[in-house]
C-alpha positions in Angstrom: 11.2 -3.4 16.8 9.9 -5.5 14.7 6.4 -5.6 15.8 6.2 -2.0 16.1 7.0 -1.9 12.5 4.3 -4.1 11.3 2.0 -2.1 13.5 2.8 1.2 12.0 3.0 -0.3 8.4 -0.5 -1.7 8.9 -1.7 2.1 9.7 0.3 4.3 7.9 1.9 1.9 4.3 3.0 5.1 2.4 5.4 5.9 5.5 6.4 2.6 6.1 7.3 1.9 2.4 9.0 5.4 2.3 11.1 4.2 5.3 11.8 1.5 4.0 13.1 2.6 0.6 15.3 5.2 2.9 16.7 2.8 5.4 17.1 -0.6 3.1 16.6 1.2 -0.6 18.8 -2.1 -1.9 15.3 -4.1 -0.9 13.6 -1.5 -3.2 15.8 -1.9 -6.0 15.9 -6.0 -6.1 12.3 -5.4 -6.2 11.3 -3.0 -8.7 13.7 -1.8 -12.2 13.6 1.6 -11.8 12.3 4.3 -8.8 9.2 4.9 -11.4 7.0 2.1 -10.0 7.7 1.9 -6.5 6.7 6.1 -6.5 3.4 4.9 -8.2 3.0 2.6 -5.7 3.7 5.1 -3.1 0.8 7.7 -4.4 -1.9 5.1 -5.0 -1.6 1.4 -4.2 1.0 1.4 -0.6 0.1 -1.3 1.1 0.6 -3.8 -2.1 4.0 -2.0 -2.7 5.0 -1.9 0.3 3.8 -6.4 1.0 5.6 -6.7 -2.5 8.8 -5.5 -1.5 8.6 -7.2 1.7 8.0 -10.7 0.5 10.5 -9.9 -3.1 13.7 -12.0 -1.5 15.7 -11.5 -4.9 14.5 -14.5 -6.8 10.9 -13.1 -7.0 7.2 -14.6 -5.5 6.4 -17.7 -5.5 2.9 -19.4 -4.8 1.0 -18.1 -1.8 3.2 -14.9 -1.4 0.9 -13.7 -4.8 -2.2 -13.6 -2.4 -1.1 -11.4 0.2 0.1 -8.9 -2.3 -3.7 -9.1 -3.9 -5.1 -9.3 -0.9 -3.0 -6.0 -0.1 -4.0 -4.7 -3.8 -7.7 -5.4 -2.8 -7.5 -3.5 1.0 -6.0 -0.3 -1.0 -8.8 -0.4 -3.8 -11.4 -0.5 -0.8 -9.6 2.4 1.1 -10.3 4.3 -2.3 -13.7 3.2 -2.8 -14.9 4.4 0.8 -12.7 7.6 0.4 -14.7 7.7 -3.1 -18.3 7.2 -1.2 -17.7 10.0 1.9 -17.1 12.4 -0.4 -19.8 12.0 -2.4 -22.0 12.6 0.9 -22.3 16.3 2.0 -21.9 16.9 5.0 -25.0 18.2 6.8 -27.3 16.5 4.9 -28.5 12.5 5.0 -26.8 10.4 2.6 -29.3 9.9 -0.5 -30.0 14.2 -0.2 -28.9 15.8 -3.5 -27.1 19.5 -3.2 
């Protein structure tokens, strides 16, 4: 079960973060204040939230655990960049053609 849930948290974060805020929502709250931030980090950064909440074990992180949750920051600011970049291509037409 386990692995199943790290595949389908590796492919779909906002779902995995939502189910786990539904099925464990006390590992949500020991993370984050208020539900404020953890929706944020629903709508535009998932996979950090969702590696923060994971490796928050009540007393906070610690050391290395900071660079997975940048390196998680870093893999959703690159999921927005190339979201960015296809639509600025139209599609048709080669990619330096202006409409």
């Amino acid at each position: 079960m386990g692995c199943l849930f790290a595949l389908f948290a590796g492919i779909f974060p906002r779902l995995a973060l939502f189910i786990v805020w539904v099925a464990r929502p006390k590992l949500v709250d020991a993370a984050f204040d208020t539900w404020f931030w953890p929706l944020l980090g629903i709508i535009f950064l998932p996979f950090a939230t969702l590696m923060y909440v994971i490796l928050y074990t009540g007393g906070g992180l610690h050391g290395f655990d900071w660079f997975w949750v940048v390196l998680a920051g870093l893999l959703d600011l690159l999921h927005w960049g190339a979201g960015w970049t296809q639509r600025r291509q139209a599609p048709g037409y080669p990619a330096g053609a202006q409409v």
